[in-house]
C-alpha positions as CSV (number, residue, x, y, z in Angstrom):
1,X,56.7,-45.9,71.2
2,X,55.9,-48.3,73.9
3,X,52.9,-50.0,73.3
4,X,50.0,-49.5,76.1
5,X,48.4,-52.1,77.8
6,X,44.6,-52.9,77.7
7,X,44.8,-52.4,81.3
8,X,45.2,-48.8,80.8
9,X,43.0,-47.8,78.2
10,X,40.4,-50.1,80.7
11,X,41.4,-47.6,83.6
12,X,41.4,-44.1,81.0
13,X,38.2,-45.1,79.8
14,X,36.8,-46.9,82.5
15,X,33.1,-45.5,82.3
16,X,32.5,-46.0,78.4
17,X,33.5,-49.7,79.6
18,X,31.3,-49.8,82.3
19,X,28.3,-48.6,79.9
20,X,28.7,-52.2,78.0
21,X,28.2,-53.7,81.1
22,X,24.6,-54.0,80.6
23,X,24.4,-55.0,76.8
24,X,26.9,-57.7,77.5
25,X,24.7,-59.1,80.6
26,X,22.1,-59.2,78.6
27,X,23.2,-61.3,75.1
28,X,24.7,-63.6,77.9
29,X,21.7,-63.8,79.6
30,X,19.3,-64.5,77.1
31,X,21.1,-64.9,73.6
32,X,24.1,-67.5,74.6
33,X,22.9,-69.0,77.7
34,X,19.8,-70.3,75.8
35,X,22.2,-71.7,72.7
36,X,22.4,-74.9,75.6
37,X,18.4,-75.3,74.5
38,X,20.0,-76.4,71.0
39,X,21.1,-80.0,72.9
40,X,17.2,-80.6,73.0
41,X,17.2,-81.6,68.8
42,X,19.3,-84.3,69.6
43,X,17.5,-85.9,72.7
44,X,14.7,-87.8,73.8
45,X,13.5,-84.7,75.5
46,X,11.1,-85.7,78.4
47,X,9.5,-82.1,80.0
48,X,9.3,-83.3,82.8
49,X,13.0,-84.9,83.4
50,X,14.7,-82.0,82.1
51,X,17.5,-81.0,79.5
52,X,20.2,-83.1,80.8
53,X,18.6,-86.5,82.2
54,X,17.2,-86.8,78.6
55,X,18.3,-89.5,76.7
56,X,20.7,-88.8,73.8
57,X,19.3,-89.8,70.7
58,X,21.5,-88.3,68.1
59,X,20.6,-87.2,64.6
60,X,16.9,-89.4,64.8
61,X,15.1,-86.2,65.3
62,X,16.6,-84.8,62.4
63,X,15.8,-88.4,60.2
64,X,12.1,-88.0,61.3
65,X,11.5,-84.7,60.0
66,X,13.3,-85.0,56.6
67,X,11.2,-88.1,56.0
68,X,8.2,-86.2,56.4
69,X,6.2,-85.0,53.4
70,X,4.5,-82.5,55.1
71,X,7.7,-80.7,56.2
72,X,9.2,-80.1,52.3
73,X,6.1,-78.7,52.0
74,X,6.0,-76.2,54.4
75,X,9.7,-75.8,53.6
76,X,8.9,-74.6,49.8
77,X,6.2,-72.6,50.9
78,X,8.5,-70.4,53.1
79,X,11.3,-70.1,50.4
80,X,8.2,-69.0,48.1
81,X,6.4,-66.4,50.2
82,X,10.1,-65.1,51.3
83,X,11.1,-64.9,47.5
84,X,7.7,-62.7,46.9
85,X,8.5,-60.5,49.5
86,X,11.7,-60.1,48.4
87,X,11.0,-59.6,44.7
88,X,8.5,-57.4,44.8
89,X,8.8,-55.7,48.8
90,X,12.0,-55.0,48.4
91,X,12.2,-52.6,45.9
92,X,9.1,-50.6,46.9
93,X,10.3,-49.1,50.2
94,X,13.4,-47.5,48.0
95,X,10.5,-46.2,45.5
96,X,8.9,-44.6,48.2
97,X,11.8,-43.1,49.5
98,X,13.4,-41.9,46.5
99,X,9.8,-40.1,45.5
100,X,9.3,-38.8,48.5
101,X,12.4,-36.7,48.9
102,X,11.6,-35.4,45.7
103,X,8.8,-34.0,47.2
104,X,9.3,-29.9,48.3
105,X,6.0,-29.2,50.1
106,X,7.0,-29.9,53.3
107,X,3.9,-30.9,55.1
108,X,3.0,-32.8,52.7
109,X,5.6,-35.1,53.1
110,X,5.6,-35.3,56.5
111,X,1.7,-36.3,56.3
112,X,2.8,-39.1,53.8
113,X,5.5,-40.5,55.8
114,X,3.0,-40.9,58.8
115,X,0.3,-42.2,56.8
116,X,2.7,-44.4,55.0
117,X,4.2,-45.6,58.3
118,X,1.0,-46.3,60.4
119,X,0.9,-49.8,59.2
120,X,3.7,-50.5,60.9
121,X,2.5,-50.8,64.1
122,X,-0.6,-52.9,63.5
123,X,-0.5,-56.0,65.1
124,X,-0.8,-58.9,62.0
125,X,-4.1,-59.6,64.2
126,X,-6.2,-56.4,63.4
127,X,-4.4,-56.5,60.0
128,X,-5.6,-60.3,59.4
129,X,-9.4,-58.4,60.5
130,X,-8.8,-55.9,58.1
131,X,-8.3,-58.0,55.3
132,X,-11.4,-60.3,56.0
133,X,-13.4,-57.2,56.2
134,X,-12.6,-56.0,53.4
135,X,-11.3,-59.7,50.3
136,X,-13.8,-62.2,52.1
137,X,-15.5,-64.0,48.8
138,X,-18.7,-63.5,50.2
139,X,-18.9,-61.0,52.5
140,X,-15.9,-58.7,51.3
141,X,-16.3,-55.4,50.9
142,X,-14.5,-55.2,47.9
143,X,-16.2,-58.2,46.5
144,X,-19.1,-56.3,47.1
145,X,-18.8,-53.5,45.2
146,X,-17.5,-56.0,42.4
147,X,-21.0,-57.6,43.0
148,X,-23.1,-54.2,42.5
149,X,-21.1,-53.6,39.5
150,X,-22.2,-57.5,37.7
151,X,-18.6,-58.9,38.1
152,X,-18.1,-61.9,39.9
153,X,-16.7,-62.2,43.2
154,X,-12.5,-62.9,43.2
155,X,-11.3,-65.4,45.9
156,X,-8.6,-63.8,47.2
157,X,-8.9,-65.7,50.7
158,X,-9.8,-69.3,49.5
159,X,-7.5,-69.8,45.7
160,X,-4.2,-70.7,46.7
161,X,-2.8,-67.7,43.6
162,X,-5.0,-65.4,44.6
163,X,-3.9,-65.8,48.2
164,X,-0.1,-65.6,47.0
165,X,-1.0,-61.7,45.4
166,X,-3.0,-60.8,48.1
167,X,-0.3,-61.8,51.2
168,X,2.5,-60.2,48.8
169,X,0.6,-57.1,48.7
170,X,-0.5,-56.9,52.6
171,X,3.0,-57.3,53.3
172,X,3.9,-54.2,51.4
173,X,1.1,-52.4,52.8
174,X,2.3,-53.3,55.8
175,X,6.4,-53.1,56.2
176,X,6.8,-50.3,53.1
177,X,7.2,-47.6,55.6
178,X,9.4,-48.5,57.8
179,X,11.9,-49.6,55.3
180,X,11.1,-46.2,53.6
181,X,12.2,-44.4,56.6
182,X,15.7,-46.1,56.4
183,X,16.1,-45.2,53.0
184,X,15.1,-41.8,53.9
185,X,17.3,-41.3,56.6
186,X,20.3,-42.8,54.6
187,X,19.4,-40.0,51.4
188,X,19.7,-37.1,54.3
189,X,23.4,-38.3,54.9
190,X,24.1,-37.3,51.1
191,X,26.2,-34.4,50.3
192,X,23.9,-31.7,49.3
193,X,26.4,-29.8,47.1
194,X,26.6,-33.0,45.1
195,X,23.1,-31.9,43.7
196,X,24.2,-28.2,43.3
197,X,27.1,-29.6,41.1
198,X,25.1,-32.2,39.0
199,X,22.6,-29.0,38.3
200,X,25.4,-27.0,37.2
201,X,26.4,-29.6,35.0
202,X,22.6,-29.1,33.6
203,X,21.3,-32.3,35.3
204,X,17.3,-32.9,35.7
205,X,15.5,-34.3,38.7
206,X,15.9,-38.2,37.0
207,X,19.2,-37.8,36.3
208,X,20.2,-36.8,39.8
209,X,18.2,-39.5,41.2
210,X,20.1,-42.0,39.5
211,X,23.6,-40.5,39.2
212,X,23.4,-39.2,43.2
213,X,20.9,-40.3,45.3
214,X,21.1,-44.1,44.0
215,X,24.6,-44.2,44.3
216,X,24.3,-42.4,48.1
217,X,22.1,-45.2,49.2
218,X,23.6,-47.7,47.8
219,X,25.2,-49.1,50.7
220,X,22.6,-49.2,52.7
221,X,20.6,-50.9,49.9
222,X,23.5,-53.8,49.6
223,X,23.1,-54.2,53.3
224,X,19.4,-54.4,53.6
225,X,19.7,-56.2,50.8
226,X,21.9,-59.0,52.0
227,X,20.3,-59.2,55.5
228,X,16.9,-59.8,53.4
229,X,18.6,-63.0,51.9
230,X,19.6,-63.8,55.0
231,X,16.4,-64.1,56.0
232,X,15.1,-66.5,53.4
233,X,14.7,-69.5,55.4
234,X,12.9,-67.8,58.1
235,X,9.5,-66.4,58.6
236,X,7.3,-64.9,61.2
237,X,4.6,-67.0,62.1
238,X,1.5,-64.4,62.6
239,X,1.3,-63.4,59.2
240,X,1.1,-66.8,57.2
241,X,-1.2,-68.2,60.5
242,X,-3.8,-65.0,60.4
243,X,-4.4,-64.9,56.6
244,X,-3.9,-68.1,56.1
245,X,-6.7,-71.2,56.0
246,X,-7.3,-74.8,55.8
247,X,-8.4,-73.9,51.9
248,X,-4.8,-72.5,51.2
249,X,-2.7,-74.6,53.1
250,X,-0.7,-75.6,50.5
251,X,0.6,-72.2,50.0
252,X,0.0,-70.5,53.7
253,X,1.4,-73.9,56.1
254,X,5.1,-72.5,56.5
255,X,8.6,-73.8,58.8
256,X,6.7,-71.2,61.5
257,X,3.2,-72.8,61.6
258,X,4.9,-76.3,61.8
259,X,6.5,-76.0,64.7
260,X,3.8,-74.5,66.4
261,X,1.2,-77.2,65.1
262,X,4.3,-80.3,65.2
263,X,6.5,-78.8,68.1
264,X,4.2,-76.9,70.5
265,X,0.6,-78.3,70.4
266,X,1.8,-82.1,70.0
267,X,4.7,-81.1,72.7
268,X,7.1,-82.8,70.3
269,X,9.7,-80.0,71.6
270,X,12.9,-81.6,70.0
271,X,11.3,-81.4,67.1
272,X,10.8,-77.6,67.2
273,X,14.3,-77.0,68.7
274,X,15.7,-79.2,65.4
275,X,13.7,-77.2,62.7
276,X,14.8,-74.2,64.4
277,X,18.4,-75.4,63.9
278,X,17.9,-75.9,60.6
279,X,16.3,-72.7,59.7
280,X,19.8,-71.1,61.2
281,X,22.1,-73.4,59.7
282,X,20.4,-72.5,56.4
283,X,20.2,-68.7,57.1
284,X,23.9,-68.4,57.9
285,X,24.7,-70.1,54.6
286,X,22.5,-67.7,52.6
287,X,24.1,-64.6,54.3
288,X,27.7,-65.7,54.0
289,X,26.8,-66.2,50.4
290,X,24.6,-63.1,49.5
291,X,28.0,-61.4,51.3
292,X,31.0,-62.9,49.4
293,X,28.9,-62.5,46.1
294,X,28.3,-59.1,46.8
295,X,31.7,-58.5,47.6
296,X,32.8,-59.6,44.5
297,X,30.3,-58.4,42.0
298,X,30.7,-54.1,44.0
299,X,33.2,-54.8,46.7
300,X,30.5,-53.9,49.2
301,X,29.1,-55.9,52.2
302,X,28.5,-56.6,56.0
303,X,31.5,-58.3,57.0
């Protein structure tokens, strides 16, 4: 058979084309063209003369900011509150899911997925209020019911381990249900005569958990999974900047809340534009990894 041309299946399918018209304006638009902003970690950049009448200056940006203490610092501190997340957030929206869909009274889990998924869409602003209100040392209201009953008050907000348990858990509180509605969704693509057969076999509700629904998931797990550790070197900056203080900076000063104190406030832009290379560079490496090793430890990935 002759082969056709791509000029053919353009014209036979001409309007499915035309509908990634749009999507393909806009990556060009604002994810490639602003990939030119990259040239900015490796010049003098002057505001007011503009990207390209700044004065190359190679890799001194990049000499500057590994020589600085400060900068490791907030570099651990993002692999650390990252790794929490991780290690302990992770896990929890899949426990959610997979107890939820054991659930057979209806409404009640539709009330639960709501309530579970409110959380979401706080802004880390009224969240950060929330947990003043209610962990402040002093003023808390759960340090002061710890008061009434004669224990001391616990500093969640001002002891850099307390601080570390308390942002781990906010986090959970706070992303658990929208990651439990992917794993949801994913359990609703399983084969529901899988679970007819394993109860023929004589299976109970655990065993079908973890002989069907696991293993029906399990893709999406691996993906979430990898995209996670892709993710390592990265971190949003409103959580770490609202919960964090100048009593817990060692743990709560992360890449984020650098560059906005180094890069934007001191208008040292070159420098923000280099740690934001860096925090790429670093997250491509870790999901290329996280990939090949998954790969070859269950022959699943992304790519």
């Amino acid at each position: 058979m002759k082969k056709k041309s791509f000029l053919y299946y353009l014209k036979r399918d001409k309007y499915l084309y035309l509908l990634l018209v749009l999507p393909i304006i806009y990556y060009a638009v604002f994810r490639y063209a602003p990939m030119y902003g990259v040239t900015i970690a490796f010049k003098d950049y002057n505001i007011f003369a503009g990207i390209t009448k700044s004065d190359w200056i190679g890799l001194d940006v990049f000499r500057d900011i590994f020589q600085m203490k400060e900068f490791y610092r907030t570099v651990r501190n993002t692999f650390l509150l990252n790794f929490l997340d991780l290690l302990f957030g992770f896990p929890f929206p899949i426990i959610l899911a997979l107890a939820l869909n054991e659930v057979r009274i209806k409404w009640f889990r539709k009330v639960s997925q709501s309530i579970l998924y409110v959380p979401y869409f706080l802004s880390w602003i009224v969240i950060g209020g929330i947990v003043y209100q209610m962990f402040a040392t002093n003023t808390g209201m759960f340090n002061n019911v710890l008061k009434l009953i004669g224990v001391a008050p616990i500093p969640f907000l001002t002891d850099g381990k307390n601080w570390l348990v308390l942002y781990t858990l906010v986090g959970i509180w706070q992303s658990a249900g929208w990651g439990m509605i992917i794993y949801m969704a994913a359990i609703t693509g399983i084969n529901s005569e899988l679970y007819d057969a394993v109860k023929v076999d004589g299976a109970n509700r655990l065993q079908a958990i973890i002989h069907v629904t696991i293993p029906g998931i399990k893709p999406t797990i691996v993906t979430m999974l990898i995209m996670s550790i892709g993710r390592l070197a990265s971190i949003g900056f409103d959580r770490p900047f609202v919960m964090g203080n100048s009593l817990v900076l060692d743990y709560s000063d992360v890449i984020s809340t650098f560059v906005y104190r180094i890069g934007i406030q001191s208008a040292k832009y070159n420098v923000a534009a280099a740690v934001g290379l860096f925090q790429s560079v670093i997250n491509i490496a870790l999901l290329l990894s996280a990939d090949r090793i998954s790969k070859k430890i269950n022959d699943q990935g992304i790519f």
